[in-house]
C-alpha positions as CSV (number, residue, x, y, z in Angstrom):
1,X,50.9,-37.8,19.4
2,X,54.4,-38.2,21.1
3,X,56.0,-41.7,21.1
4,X,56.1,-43.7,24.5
5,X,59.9,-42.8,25.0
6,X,59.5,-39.3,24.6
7,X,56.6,-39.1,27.3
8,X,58.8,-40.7,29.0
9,X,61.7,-38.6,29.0
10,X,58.9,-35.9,30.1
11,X,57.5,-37.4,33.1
12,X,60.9,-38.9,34.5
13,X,61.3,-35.3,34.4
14,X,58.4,-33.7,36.1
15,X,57.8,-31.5,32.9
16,X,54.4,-32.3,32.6
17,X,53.0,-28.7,31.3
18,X,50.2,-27.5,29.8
19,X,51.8,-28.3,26.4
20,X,50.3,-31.8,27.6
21,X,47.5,-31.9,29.6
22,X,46.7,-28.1,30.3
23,X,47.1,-28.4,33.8
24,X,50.4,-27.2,36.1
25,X,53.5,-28.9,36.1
26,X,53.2,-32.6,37.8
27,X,56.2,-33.9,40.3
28,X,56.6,-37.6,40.8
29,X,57.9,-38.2,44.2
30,X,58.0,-41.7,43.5
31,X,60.3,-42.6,40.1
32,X,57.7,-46.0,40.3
33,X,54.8,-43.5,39.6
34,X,56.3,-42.2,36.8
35,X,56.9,-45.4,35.3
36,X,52.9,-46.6,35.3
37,X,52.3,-43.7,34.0
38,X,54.6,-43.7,31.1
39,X,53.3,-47.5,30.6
40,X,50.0,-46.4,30.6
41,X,50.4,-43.7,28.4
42,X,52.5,-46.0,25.4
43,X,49.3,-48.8,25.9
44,X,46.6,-46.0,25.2
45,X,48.7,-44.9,22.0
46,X,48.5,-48.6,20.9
47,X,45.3,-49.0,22.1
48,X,44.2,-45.8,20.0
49,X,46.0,-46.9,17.1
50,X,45.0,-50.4,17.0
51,X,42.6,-51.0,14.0
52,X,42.3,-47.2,12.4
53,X,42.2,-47.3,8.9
54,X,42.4,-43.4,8.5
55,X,45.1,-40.8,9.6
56,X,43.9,-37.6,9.4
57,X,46.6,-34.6,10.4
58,X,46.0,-31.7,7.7
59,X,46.0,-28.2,8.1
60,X,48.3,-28.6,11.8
61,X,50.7,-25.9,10.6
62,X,53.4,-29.3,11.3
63,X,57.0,-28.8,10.9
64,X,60.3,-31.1,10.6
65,X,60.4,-31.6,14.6
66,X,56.7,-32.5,14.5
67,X,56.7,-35.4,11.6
68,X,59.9,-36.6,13.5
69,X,57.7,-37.1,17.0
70,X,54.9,-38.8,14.7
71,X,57.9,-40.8,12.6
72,X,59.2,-41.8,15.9
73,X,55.4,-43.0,17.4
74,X,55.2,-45.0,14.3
75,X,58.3,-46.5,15.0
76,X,56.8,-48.4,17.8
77,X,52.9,-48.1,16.9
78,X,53.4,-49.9,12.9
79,X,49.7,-48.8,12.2
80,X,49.5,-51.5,10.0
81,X,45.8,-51.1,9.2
82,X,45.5,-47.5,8.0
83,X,44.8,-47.2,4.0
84,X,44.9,-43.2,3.9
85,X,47.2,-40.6,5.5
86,X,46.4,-37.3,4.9
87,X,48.7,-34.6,5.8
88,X,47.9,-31.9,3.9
89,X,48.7,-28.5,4.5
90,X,51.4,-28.4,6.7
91,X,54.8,-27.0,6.9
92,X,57.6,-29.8,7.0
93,X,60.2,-30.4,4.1
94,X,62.7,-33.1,2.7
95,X,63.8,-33.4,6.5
96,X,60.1,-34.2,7.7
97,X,59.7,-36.8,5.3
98,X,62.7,-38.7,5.8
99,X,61.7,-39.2,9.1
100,X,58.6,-40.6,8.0
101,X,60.2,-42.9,5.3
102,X,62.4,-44.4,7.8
103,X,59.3,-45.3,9.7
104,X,58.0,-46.9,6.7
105,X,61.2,-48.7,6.2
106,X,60.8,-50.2,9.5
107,X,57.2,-51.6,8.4
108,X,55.1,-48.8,9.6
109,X,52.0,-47.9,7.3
110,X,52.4,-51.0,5.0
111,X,49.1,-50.4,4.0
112,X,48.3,-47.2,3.0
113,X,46.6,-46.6,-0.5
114,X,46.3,-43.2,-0.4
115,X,49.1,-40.7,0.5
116,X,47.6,-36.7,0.7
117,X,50.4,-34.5,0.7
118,X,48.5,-31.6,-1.1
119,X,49.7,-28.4,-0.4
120,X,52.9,-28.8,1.5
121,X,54.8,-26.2,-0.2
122,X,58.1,-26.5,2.0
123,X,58.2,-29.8,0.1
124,X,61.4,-29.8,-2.5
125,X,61.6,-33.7,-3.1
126,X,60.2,-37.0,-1.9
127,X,62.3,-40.2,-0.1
128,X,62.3,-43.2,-2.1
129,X,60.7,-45.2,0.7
130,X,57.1,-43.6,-1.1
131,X,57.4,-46.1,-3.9
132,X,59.9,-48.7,-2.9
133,X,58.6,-49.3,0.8
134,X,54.4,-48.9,-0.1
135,X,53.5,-51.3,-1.7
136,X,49.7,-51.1,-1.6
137,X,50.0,-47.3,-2.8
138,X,47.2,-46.7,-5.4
139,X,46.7,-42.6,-4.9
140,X,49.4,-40.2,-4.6
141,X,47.8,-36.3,-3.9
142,X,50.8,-33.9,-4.3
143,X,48.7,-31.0,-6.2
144,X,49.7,-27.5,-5.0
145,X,53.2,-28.7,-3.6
146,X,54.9,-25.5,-5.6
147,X,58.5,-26.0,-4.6
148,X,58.5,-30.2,-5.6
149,X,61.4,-30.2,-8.3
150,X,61.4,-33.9,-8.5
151,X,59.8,-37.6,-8.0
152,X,61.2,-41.0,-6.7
153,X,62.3,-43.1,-8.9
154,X,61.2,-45.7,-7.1
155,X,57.8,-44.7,-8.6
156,X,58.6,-45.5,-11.8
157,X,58.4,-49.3,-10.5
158,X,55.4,-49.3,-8.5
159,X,52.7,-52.1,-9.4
160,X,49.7,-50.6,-7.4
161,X,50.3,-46.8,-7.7
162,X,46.6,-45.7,-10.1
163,X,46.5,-42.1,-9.8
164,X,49.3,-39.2,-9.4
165,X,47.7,-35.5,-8.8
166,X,50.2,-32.7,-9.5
167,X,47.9,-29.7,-10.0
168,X,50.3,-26.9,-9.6
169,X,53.4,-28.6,-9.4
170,X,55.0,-26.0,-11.7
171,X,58.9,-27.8,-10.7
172,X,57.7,-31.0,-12.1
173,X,58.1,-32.1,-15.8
174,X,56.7,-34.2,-18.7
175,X,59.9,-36.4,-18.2
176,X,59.4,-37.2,-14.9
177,X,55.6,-38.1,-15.8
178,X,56.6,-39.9,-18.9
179,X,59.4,-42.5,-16.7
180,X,56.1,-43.5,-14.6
181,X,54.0,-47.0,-15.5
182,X,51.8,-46.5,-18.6
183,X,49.0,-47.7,-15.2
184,X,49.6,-44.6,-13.6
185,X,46.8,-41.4,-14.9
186,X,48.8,-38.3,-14.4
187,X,45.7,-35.6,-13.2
188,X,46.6,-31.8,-13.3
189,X,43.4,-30.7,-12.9
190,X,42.2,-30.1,-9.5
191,X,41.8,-32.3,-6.8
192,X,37.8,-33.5,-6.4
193,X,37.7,-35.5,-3.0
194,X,35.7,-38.6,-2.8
195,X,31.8,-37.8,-2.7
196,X,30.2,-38.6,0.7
197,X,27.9,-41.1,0.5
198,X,24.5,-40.9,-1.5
199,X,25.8,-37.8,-3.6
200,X,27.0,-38.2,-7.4
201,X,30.9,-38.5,-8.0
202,X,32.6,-36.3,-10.2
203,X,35.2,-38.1,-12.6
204,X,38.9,-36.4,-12.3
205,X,40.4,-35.0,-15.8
206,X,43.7,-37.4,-16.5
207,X,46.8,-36.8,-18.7
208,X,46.6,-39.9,-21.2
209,X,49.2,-42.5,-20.9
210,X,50.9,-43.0,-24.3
């Protein structure tokens, strides 16, 4: 979703596309107009928002410019309830994230425990904001992020952080591993996601902590 200042900037300028509401482009001839429904538009975000404990946005094909809009509807939305954000599979780098971190820095997501950021290949590093700013952070899901040629080292002083999947994060070393918390169980074995209810769960393969 676009942030209420963006929409905005949109409707202030009658470029109200398809890219929006797949309908033709809507004029306000009264600037008031505009205004309500920019105001309406930021109090359904909030509304939506309000009380999610999930973020779901994998497999969106999302770049830098698209993790900066989200970044930037975090910046007024703080999402304070959500526990997991999964944004798996997408396209955005370094750039991407560091809109997202200063998000965080600003209080947004202070309570996510699990961070899926599987498969992001663009990715080639990771803003200390992950470990310094989430502090509730138990799961960290970076398998199959192939160009990651380092960690934070902010993470190497996080209480909560539990578990660290790197499956196929061929850029990352034993050193980096070694400089985390003895807590934390490095898995390089596949991800197995969380059985749905009712169904047997499968135990993930850990790297032992010396």
């Amino acid at each position: 979703p676009m942030s209420g200042p963006q929409f905005a900037k949109i409707v202030n300028k009658g470029e109200m596309t398809d890219a929006l509401s797949r309908a033709p482009p809507k004029d306000f001839s009264d600037p008031l107009d505009a205004r309500v429904v920019a105001r309406l538009y930021r109090r359904t975000i909030e509304d939506g928002f309000d009380g999610l404990d999930k973020l779901s946005y994998a497999r969106l094909e999302w770049g830098d410019d698209a993790m900066a809009t989200f970044a930037a509807t975090l910046s007024e939305v703080a999402c304070s309830h959500v526990v997991d954000l999964d944004l798996s599979y997408n396209d955005f780098s370094a750039k991407g994230m560091e809109a997202l971190a200063h998000a965080i820095s600003l209080g947004a997501l202070s309570s996510v425990r699990t961070l899926n950021l599987s498969h992001c290949t663009a990715l080639r590093e990771l803003p200390e904001a992950i470990g310094k700013e989430l502090h509730e952070l138990a799961t960290l899901n970076l398998e199959g992020c192939v160009g990651l040629k380092s960690l934070p080292k902010s993470l190497s002083t996080s209480a909560c952080l539990r578990q660290l999947y790197v499956n196929c994060c061929h850029g990352l070393d034993e050193a980096m591993f070694k400089a985390l918390p003895a807590t934390v169980e490095v898995i390089k074995t596949p991800y197995v996601p969380p059985p749905v209810a009712g169904t047997p769960a499968a135990t993930p393969v850990g790297t032992p902590r010396q």
